[in-house]
N, C-alpha and C positions, 0 to 999 in steps of 0.2 A: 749097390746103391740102395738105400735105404729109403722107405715109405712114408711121406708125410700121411700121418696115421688123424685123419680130422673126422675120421667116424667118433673120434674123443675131440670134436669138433665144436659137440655141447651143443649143437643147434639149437637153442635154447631163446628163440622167439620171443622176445620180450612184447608182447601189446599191452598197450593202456587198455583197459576195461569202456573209457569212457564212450560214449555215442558217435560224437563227433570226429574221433581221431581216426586222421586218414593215412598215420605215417606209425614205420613200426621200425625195431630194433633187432639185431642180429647179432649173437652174441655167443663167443664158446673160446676154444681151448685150440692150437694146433702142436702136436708134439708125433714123436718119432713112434716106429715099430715097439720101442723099452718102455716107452713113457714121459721120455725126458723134453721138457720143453724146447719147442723151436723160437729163438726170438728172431724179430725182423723179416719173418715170413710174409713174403706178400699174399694177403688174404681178399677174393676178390668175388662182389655179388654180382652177378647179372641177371633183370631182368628178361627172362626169355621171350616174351612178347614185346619188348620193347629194343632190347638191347640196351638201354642204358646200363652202364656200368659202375661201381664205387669200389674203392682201394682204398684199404688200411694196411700197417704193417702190425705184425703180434706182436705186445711189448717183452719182456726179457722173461718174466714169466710164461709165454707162449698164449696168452690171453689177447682178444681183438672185438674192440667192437665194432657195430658200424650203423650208425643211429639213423634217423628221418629218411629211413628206405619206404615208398610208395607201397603201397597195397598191392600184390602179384605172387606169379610163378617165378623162383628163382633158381639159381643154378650159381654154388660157391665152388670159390676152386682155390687152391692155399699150394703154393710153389716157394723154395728155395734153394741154395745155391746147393748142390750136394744130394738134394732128393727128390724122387721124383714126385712131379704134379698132381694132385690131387682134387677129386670133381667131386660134387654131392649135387644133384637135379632133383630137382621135385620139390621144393623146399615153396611151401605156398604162406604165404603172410595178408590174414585176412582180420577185418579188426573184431576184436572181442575173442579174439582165441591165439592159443599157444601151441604150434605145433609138435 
């Protein structure tokens, strides 16, 4: 069983710079142990103080994003059929900065 490998994940935190922006983006890559892109991977943020949750799937490039996520602590996690689950914690989105 092969590893959904999302440490090439990209966490890659999109925030606006601007003052006012209370909403941010999450953004990267999920692919296997080789490299090779996963598509249709369910790719999933939770905020851990809150619980809310949001679901995208990775398009065929293995790419996902997931936009107008609240300011917080999160915790992603990218599963499909074939390999095993994959968690990243600690993922904080606060405005004016890029983790």
């Amino acid at each position: 069983m092969k590893v959904v490998s999302v440490a090439a994940l990209l966490i890659a935190a999109a925030l606006s710079l601007a003052a006012q922006e209370n909403r941010a983006t999450i953004s990267g890559s999920v692919t296997d142990g080789a490299g090779a892109a996963i598509a249709k991977a369910k790719v999933t943020a939770t905020e851990t103080r809150t619980g809310v949750q949001t679901t995208v799937n990775s398009e065929s490039s293995g790419a996902y994003t997931i936009p107008f996520l609240a300011l917080g602590e999160y915790q992603i996690a990218a599963e499909a059929p074939g390999f095993k689950k994959f968690i990243q914690a600690g993922i904080t989105l606060s405005a004016g900065r890029t983790p």
